[in-house]
N, CA, C and O atoms as CSV, one atom per row, in Angstrom:
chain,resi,resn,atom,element,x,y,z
A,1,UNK,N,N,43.712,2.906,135.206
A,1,UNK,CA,C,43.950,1.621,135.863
A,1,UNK,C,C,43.313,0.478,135.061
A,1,UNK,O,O,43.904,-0.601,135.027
A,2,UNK,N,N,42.212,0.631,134.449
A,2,UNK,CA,C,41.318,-0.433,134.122
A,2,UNK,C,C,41.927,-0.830,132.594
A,2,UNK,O,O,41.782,-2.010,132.274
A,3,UNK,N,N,42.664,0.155,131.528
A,3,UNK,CA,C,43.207,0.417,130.339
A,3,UNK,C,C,44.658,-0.282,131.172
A,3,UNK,O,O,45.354,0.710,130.960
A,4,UNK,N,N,45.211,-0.831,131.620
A,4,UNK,CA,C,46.928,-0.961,132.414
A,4,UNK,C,C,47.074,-2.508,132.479
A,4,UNK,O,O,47.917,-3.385,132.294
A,5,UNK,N,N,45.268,-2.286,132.992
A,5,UNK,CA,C,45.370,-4.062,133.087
A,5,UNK,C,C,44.811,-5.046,132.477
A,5,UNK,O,O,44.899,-6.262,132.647
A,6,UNK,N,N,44.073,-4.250,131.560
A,6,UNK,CA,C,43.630,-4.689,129.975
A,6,UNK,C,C,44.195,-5.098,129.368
A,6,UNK,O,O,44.204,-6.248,128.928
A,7,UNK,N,N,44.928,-4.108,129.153
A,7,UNK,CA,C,46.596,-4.261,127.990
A,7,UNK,C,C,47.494,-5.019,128.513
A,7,UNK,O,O,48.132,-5.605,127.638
A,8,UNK,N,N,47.966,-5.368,130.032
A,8,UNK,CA,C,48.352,-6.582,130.598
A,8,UNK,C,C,48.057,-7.856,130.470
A,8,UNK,O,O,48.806,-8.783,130.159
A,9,UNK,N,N,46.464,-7.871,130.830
A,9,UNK,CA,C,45.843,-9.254,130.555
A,9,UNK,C,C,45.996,-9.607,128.707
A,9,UNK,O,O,46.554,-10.677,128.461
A,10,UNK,N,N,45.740,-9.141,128.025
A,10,UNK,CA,C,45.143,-8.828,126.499
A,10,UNK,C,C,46.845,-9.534,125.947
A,10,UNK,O,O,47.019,-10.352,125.043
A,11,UNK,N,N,47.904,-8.894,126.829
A,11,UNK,CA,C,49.049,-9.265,126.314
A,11,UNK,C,C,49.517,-10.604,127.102
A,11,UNK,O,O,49.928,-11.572,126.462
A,12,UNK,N,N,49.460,-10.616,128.127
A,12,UNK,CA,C,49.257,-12.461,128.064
A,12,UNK,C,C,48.495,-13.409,127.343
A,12,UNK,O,O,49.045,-14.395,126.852
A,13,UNK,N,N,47.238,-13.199,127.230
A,13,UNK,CA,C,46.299,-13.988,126.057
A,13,UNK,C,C,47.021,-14.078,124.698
A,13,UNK,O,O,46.819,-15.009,123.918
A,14,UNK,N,N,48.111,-12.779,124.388
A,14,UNK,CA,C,48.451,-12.763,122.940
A,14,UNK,C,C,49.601,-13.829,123.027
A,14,UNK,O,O,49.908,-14.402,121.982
A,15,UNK,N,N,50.314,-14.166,124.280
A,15,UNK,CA,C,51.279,-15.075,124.525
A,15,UNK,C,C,50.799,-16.359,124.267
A,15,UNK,O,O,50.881,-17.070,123.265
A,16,UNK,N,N,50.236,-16.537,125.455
A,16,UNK,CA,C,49.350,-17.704,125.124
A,16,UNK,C,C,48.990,-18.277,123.918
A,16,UNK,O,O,49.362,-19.392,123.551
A,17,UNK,N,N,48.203,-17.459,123.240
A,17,UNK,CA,C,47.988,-18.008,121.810
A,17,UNK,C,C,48.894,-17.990,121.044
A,17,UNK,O,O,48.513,-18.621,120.059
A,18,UNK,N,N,49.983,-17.606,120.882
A,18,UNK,CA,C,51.190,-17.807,120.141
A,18,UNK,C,C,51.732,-19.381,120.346
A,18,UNK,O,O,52.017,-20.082,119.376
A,19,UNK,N,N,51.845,-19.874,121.813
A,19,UNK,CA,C,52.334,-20.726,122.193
A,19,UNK,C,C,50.748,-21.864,121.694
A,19,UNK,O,O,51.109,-22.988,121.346
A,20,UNK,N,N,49.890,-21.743,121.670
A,20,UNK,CA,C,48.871,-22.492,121.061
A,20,UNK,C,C,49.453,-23.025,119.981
A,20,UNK,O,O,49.914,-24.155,119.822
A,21,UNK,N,N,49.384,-21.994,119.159
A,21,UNK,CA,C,50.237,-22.198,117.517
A,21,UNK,C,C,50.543,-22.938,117.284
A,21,UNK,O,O,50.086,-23.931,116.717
A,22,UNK,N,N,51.807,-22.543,117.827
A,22,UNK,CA,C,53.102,-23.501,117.966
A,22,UNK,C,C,52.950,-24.576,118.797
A,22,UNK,O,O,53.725,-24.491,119.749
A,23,UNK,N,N,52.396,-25.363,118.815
A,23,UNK,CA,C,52.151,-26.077,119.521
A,23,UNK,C,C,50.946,-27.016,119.071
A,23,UNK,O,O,50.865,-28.232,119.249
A,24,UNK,N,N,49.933,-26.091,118.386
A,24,UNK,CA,C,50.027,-27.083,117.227
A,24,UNK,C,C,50.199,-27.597,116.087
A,24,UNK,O,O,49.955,-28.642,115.483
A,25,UNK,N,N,50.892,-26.169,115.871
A,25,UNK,CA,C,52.019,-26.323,114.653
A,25,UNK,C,C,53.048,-27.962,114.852
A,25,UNK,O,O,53.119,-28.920,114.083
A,26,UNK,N,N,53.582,-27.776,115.915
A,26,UNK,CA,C,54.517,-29.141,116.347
A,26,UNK,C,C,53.142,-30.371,116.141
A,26,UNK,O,O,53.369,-31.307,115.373
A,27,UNK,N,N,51.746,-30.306,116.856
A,27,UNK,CA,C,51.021,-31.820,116.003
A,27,UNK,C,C,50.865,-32.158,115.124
A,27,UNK,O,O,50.687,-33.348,114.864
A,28,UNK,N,N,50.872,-31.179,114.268
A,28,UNK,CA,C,50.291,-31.739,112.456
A,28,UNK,C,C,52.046,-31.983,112.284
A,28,UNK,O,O,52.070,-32.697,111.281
A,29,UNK,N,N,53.230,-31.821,112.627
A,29,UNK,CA,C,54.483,-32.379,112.551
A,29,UNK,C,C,54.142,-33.912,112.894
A,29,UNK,O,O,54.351,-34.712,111.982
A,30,UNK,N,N,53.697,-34.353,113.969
A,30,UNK,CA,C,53.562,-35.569,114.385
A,30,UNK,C,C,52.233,-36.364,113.501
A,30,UNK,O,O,52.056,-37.581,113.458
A,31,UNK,N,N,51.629,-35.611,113.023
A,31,UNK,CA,C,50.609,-36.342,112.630
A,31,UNK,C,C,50.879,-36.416,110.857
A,31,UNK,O,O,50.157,-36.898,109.984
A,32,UNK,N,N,51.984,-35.850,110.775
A,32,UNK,CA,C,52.424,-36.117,108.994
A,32,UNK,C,C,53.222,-37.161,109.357
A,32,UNK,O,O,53.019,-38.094,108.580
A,33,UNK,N,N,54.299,-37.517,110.452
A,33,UNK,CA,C,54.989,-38.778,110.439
A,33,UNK,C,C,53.712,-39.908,110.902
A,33,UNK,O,O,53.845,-41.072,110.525
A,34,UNK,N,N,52.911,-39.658,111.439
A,34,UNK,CA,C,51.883,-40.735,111.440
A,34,UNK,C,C,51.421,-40.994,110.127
A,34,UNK,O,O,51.477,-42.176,109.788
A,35,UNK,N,N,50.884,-40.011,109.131
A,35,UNK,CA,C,50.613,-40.555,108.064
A,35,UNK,C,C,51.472,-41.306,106.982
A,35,UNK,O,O,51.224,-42.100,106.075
A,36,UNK,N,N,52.860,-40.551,107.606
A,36,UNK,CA,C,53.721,-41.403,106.477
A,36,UNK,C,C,53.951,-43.243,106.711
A,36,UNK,O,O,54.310,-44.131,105.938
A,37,UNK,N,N,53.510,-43.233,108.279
A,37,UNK,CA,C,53.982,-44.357,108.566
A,37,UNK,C,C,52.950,-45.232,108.035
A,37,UNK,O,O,53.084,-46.234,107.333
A,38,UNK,N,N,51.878,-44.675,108.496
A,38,UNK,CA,C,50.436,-45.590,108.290
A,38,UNK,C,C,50.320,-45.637,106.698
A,38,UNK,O,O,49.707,-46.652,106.367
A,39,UNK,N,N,50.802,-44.686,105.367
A,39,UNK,CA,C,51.170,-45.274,104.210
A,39,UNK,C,C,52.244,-46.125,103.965
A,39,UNK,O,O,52.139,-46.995,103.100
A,40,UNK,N,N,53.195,-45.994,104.572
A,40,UNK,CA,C,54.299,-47.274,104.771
A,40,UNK,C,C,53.537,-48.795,104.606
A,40,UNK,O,O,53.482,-49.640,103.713
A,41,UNK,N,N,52.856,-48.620,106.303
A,41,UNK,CA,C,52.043,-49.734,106.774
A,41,UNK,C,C,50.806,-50.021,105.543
A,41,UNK,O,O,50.499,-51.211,105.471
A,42,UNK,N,N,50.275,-49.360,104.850
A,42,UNK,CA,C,49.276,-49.759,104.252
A,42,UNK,C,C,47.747,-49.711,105.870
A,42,UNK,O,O,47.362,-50.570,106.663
A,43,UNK,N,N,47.459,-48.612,105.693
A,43,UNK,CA,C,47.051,-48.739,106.723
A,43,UNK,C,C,45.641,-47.704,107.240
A,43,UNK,O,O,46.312,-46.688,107.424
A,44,UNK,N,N,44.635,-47.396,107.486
A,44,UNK,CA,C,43.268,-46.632,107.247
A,44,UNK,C,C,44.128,-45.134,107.970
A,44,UNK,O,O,45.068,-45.176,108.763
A,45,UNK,N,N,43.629,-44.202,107.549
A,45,UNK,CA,C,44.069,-43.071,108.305
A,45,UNK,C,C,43.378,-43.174,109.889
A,45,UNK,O,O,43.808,-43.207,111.042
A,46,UNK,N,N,41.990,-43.205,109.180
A,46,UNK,CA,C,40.829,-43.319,110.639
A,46,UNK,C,C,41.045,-44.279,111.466
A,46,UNK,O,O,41.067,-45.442,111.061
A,47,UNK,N,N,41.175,-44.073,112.322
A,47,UNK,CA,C,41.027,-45.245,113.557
A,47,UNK,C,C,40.578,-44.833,115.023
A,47,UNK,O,O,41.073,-44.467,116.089
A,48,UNK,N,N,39.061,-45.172,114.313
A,48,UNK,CA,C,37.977,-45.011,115.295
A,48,UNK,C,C,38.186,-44.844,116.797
A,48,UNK,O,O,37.952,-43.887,117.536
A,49,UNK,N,N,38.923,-46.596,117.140
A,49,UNK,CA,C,39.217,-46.598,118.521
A,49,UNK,C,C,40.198,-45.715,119.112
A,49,UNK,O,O,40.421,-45.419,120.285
A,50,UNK,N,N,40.705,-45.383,118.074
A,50,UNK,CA,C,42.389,-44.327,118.745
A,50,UNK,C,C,41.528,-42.697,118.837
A,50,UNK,O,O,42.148,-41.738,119.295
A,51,UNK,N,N,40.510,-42.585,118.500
A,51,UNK,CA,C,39.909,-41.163,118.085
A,51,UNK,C,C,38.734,-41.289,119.638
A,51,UNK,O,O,38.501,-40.285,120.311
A,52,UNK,N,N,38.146,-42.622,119.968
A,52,UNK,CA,C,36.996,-42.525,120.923
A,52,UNK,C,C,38.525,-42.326,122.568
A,52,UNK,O,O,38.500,-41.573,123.541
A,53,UNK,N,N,39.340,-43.126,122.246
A,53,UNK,CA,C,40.163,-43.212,123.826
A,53,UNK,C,C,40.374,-41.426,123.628
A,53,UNK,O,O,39.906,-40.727,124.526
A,54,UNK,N,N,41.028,-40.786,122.531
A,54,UNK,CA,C,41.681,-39.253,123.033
A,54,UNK,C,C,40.779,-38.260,123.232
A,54,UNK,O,O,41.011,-37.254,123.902
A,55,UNK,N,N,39.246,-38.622,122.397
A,55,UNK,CA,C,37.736,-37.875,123.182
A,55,UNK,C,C,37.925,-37.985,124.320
A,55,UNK,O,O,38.286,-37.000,124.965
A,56,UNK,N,N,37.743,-39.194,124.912
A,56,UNK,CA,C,37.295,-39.639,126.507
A,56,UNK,C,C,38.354,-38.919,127.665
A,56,UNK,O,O,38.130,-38.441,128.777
A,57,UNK,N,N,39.651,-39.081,126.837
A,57,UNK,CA,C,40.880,-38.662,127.543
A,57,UNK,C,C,40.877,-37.240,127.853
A,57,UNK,O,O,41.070,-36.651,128.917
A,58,UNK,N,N,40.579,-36.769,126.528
A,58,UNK,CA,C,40.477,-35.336,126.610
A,58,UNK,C,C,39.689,-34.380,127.791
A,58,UNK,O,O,40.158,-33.701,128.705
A,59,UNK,N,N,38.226,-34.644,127.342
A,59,UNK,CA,C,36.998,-34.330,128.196
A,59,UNK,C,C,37.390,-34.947,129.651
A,59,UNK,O,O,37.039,-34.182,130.550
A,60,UNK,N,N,37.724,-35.569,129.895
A,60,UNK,CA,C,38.465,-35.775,131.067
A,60,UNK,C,C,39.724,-34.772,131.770
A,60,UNK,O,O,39.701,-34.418,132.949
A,61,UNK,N,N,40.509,-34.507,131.061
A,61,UNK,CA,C,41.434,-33.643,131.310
A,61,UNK,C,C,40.813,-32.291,131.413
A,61,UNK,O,O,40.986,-31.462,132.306
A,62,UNK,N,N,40.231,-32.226,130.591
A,62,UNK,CA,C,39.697,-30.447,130.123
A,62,UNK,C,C,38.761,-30.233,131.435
A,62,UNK,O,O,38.822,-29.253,132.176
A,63,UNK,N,N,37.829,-31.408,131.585
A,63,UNK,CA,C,37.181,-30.984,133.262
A,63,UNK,C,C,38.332,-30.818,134.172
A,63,UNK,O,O,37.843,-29.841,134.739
A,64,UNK,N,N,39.480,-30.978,134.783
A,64,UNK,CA,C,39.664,-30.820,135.515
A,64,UNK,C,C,40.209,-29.693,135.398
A,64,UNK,O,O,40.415,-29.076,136.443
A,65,UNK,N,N,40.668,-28.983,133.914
A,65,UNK,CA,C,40.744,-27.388,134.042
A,65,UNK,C,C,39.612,-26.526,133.841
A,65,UNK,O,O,39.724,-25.367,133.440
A,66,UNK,N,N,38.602,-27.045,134.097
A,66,UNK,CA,C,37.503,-26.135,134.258
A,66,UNK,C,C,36.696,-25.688,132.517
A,66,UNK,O,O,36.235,-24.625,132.101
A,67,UNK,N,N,36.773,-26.475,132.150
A,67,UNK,CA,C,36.514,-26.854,130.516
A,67,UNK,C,C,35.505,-27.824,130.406
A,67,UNK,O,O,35.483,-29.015,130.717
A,68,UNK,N,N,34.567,-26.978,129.835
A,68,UNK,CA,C,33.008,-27.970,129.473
A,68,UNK,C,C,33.580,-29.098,128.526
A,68,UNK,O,O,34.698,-28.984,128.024
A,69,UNK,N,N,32.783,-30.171,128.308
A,69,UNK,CA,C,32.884,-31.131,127.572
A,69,UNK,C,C,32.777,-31.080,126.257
A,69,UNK,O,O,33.456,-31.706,125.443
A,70,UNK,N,N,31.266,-29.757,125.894
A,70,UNK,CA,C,31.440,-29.218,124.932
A,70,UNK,C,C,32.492,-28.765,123.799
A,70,UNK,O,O,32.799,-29.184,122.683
A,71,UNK,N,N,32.895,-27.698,124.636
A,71,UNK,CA,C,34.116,-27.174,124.086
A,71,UNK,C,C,35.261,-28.340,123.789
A,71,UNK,O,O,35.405,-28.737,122.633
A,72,UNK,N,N,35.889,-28.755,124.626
A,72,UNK,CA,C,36.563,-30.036,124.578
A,72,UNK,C,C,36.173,-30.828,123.675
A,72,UNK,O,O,37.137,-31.436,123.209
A,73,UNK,N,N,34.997,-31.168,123.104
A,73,UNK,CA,C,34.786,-32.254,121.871
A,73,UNK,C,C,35.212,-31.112,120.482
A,73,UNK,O,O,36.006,-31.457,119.607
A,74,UNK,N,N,34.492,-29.671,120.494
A,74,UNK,CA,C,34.367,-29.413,119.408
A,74,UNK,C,C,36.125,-29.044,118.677
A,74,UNK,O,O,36.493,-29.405,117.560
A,75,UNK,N,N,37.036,-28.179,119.779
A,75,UNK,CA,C,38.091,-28.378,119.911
A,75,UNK,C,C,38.949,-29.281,119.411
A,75,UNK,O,O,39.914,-29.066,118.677
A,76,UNK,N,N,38.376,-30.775,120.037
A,76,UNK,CA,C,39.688,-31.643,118.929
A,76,UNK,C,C,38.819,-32.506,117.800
A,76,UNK,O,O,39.356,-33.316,117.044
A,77,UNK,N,N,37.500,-32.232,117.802
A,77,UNK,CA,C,37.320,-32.819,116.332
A,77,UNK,C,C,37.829,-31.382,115.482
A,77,UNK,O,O,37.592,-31.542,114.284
A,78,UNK,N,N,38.337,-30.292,115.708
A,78,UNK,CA,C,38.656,-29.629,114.885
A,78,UNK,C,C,40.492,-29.902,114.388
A,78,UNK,O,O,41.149,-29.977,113.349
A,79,UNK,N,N,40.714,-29.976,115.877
A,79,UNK,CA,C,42.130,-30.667,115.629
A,79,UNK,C,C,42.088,-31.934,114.639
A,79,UNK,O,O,42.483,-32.144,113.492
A,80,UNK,N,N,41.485,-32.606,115.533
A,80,UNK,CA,C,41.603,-34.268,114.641
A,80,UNK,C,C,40.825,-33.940,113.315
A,80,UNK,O,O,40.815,-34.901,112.547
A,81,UNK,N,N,40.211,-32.892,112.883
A,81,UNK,CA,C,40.102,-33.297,111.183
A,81,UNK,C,C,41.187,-32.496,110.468
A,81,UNK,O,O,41.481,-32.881,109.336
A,82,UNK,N,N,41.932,-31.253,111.055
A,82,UNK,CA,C,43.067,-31.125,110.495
A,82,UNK,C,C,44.179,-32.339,110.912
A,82,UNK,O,O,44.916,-32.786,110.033
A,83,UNK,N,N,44.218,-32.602,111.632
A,83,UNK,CA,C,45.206,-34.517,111.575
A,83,UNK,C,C,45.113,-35.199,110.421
A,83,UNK,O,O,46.097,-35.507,109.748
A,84,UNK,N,N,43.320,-35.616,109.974
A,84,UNK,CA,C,43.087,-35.887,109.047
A,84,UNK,C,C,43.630,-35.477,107.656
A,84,UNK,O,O,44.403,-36.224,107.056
A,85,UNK,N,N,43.226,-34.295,107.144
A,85,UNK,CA,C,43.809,-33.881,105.958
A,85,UNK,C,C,45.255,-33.318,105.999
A,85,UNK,O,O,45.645,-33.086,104.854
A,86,UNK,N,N,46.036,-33.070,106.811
A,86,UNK,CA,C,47.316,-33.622,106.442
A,86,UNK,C,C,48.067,-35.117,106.492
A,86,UNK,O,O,49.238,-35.208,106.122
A,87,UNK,N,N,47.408,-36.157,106.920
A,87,UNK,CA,C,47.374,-37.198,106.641
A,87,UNK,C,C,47.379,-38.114,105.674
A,87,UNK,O,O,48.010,-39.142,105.427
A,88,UNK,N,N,46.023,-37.134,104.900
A,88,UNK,CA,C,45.400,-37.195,103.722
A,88,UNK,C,C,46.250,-37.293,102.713
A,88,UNK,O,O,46.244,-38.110,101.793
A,89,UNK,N,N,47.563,-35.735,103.095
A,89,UNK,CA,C,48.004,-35.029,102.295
A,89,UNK,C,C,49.049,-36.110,101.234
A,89,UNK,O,O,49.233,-36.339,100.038
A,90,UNK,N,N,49.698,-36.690,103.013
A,90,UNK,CA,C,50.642,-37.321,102.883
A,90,UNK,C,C,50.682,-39.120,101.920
A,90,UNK,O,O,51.520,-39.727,101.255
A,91,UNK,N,N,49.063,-39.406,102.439
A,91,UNK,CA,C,48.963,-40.675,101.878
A,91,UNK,C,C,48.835,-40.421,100.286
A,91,UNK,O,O,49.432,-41.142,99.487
A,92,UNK,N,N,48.120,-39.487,99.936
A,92,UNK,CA,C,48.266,-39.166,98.471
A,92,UNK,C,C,49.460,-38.174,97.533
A,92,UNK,O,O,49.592,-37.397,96.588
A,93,UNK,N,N,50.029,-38.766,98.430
A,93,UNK,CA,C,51.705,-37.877,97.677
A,93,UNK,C,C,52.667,-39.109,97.214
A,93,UNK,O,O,53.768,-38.878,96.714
């Protein structure tokens, strides 16, 4: 019984994280047309204020699914510095 629902649970988690992926596979999509634009524009990759509102936003959201703040910061500064260097990628191409 305990091996039935292991391998049950274990195989939703493997779903789940697939759909993670992909998913944020699809942001660094959005965040290469951001960089292309913001080289268009002539324009800083960083922007502080757009980075403090989606912290605040975030940690906000993530509490109400039961998600420390912690986690929630370390989470998308990991996101947002891969944003960054494909950004990067794009402004220096």
């Amino acid at each position: 019984e305990y091996n039935q629902k292991m391998k049950k649970l274990r195989a939703n988690i493997d779903v789940l994280d697939a759909n993670l992926l992909e998913l944020l596979g699809k942001r660094m999509k959005v965040a290469d047309e951001i960089g292309q634009v913001k080289k268009d524009a002539n324009v800083a990759i960083l922007q502080n204020n757009r980075w403090n509102e989606i912290q605040a936003k975030m940690v906000a959201e993530g509490a109400k699914k039961g998600l420390t703040e912690e986690f929630i910061i370390k989470l998308f500064k990991g996101i947002h510095q891969e944003s960054i260097e494909h950004q990067e990628r794009i402004l220096n191409s």
